[in-house]
N, C-alpha and C positions, 0 to 999 in steps of 0.2 A: 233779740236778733231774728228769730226765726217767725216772729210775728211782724217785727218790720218788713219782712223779705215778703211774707204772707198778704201785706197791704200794697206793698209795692208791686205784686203779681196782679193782682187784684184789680190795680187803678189801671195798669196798664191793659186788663182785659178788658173794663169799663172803657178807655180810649177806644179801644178796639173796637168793642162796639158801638161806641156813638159817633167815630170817624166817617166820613164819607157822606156822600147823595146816594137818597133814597128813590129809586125807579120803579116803573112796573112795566114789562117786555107789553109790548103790543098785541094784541088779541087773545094772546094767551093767561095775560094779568097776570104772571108770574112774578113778585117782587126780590129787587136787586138791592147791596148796598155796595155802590161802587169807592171806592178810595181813593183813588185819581181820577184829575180830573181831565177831559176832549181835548185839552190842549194839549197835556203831557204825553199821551193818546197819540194824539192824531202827530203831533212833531216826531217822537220813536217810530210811526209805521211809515209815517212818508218817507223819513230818512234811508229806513229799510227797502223802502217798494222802490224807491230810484236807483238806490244800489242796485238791486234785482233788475232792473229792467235798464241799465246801464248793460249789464254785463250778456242778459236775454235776445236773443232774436226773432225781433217781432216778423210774424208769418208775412210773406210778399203773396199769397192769396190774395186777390183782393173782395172776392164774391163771400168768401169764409169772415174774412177781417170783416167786412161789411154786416153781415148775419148778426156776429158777435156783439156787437156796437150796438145796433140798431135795436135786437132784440135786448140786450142790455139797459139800453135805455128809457126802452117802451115798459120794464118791469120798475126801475130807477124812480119812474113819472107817474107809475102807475103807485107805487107805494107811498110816494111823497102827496100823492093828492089825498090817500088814506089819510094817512097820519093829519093832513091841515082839518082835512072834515071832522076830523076829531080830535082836534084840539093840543094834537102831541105831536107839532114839525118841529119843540124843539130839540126833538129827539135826534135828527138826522141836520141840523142848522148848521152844523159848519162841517157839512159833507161834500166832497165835488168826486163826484161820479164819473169809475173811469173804468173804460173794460176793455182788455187788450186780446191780442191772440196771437202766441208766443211760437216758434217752431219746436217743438218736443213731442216725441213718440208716446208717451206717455199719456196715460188714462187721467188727466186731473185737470182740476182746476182749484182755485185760491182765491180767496178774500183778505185786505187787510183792513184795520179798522180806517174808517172814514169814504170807506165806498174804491176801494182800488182792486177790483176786479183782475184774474188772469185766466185764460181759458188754454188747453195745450194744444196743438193740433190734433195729437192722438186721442182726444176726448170725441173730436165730431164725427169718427166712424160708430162710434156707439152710440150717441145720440140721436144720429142720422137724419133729424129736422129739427125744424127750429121750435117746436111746441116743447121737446124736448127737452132741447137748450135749455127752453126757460125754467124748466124745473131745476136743474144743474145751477144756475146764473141766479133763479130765487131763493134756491138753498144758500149759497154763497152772500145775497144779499139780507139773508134773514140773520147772518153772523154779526153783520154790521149793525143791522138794526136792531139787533136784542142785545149787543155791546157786550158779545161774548169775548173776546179778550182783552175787555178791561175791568170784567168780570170774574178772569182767569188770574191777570195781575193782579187784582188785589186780594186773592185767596194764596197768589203766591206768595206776598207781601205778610199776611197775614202768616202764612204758616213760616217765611223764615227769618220775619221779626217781630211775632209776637209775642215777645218779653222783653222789645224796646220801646222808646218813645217814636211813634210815628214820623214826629218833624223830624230824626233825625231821618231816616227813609226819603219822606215824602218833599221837605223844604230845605232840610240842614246842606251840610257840607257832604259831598259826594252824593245827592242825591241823585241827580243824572246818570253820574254810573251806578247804583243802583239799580235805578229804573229800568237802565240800558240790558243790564244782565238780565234783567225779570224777563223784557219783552222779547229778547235774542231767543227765549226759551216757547214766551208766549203764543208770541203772534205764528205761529208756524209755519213759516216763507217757505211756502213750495210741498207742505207737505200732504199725503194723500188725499185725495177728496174723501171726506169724512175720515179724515188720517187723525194723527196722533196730537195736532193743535187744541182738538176740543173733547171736553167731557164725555159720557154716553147722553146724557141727559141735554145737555146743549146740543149733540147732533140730534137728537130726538125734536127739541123744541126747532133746530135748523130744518128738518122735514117738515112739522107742521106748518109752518109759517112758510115754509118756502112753495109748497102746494097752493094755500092761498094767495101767493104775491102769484103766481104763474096765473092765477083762473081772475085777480082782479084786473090783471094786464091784459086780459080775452083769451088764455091759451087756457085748453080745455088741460083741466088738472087730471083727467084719466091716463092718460098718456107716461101720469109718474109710474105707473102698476109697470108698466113693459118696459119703460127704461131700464127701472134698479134691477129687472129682471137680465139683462143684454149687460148691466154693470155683474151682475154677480157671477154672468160666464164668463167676460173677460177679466176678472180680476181673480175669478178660483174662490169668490167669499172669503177675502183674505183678512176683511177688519173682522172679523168672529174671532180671529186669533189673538186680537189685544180685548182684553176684558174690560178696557175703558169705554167699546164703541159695540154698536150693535147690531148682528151678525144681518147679511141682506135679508134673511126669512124674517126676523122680526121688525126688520125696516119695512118690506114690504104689506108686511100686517098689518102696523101701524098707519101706512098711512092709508090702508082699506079703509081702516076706524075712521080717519078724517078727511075721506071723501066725501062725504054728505055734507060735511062743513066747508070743506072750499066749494062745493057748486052755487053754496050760498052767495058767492061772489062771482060768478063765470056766469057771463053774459060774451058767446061768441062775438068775436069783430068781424064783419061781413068784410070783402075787398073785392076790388072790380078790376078783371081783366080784361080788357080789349084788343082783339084780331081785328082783321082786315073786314071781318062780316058778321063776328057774333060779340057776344056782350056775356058773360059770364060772373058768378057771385060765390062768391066759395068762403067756408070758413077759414082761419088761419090756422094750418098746422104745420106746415114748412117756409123755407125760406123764398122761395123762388116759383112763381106762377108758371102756368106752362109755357109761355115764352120768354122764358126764362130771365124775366126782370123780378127786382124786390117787388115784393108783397106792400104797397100801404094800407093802414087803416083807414077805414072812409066813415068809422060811426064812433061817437063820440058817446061813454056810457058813464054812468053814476058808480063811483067806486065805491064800496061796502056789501054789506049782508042783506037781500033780501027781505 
């Protein structure tokens, strides 16, 4: 009996670990074994992200809403040409990019898996320009693109049925609600910016990566040093209190360390404002030129590492 029980633990750790697609996160080469698959994925966070923003009131700003979108996009565009130049779009392939600006007083913003952006309004007094943003906006999109809560679901999966057969979780009867309960926990709709959704080590790999999306989309990645700086006064350094995430001194440490590595990719975008008599070039660090219209890109650069 207790040798049966002993093979039958056994096979099913073996399932365990041969279950799933095999990934490696982008730039970091970090390797993933995910368990579910973008469909199951992306159907639970949509379903969640329209609840949310059924019930959400999207900002009537319209210069702010604008900022969000645009600068959201410009990172979206900038990472997806990465990824093709090398050879892993089908990383983000059945992604559609979507970046809101939601009315709440509140310090945060959110990501859900498949690119469904939320930014609060009480996020863009601390940010206070758009170079900024983009570090915010590519932390947010490096969640999506490193497939960090479908990386969470299936460590969840793992740890509260690993002494069952898989299919019945992942294919059988009632998987959906299973699934459903995983990701209500997972996907963490609405919660802190670098809040309680993800690992230390996942927001860890969300700062590197999201430094580099900010500097391959032309936003000078210095600019992350003084954010987190202006985040850790208005927040009081609150994530140091959960032991899953890591305190702002050592966020902002860290991404001293991989400053030399995004400039690898940060090639300023020049943009041209035009008065009535002068012609001016200025790099991009905020949203609005001095006469106060959006900023365009006017140079088109090679996305990767030097």
């Amino acid at each position: 009996m207790r040798k049966n029980k002993f093979f039958a633990m056994a096979l099913a750790a073996m399932m365990l670990a041969g279950c799933g697609t095999s990934s490696t996160v982008p730039i970091t080469g970090r390797k993933q074994n995910i368990l579910v698959s973008d469909e199951q994925v992306l159907s639970l966070s949509n379903q969640q992200y329209q609840e949310y923003m059924n019930s959400a009131k999207v900002s009537t700003n319209a210069t702010n809403t604008a900022m969000v979108k645009r600068c959201g996009q410009r990172l979206a565009n900038a990472v997806v040409s990465y990824l093709q130049q090398n050879g892993m779009a089908q990383e983000v392939a059945n992604y559609k990019w979507e970046f809101n600006l939601v009315q709440d007083n509140s310090v945060n913003a959110f990501c859900m898996p498949g690119g469904k952006i939320v930014v609060y309004e009480g996020l863009l007094p601390v940010t206070k320009d758009e170079a900024s943003l983009a570090v915010v906006l590519g932390h947010e999109i490096a969640h999506a693109v490193a497939k960090h809560s479908a990386e969470r679901m299936s460590n969840e999966i793992r740890k509260q049925y690993g002494g069952q057969i898989l299919g019945a979780v992942l294919q059988g009867t009632g998987a959906s609600t299973n699934l459903q309960t995983i990701s209500s926990t997972v996907f963490g709709l609405g919660s802190a910016l670098g809040g309680a959704a993800y690992s230390r080590s996942q927001e860890n790999e969300a700062d590197h990566l999201g430094i580099i999306f900010a500097a391959m989309a032309g936003y000078d990645p210095m600019v992350a040093i003084d954010f987190w700086k202006r985040m850790a006064a208005a927040t009081g350094n609150s994530y140091s209190l959960l032991s899953d995430h890591p305190s702002d001194e050592s966020r902002i440490k860290n991404i001293q360390g991989w400053m030399n590595e995004a400039k690898q990719y940060y090639t300023p975008q020049t943009t041209t404002s035009k008065s009535a008599s002068t012609k001016t070039t200025t790099t991009t660090k905020s949203s609005l030129n001095s006469s106060g219209k959006p900023i365009k890109a006017t140079k088109t650069i090679k996305i990767g590492p030097k």
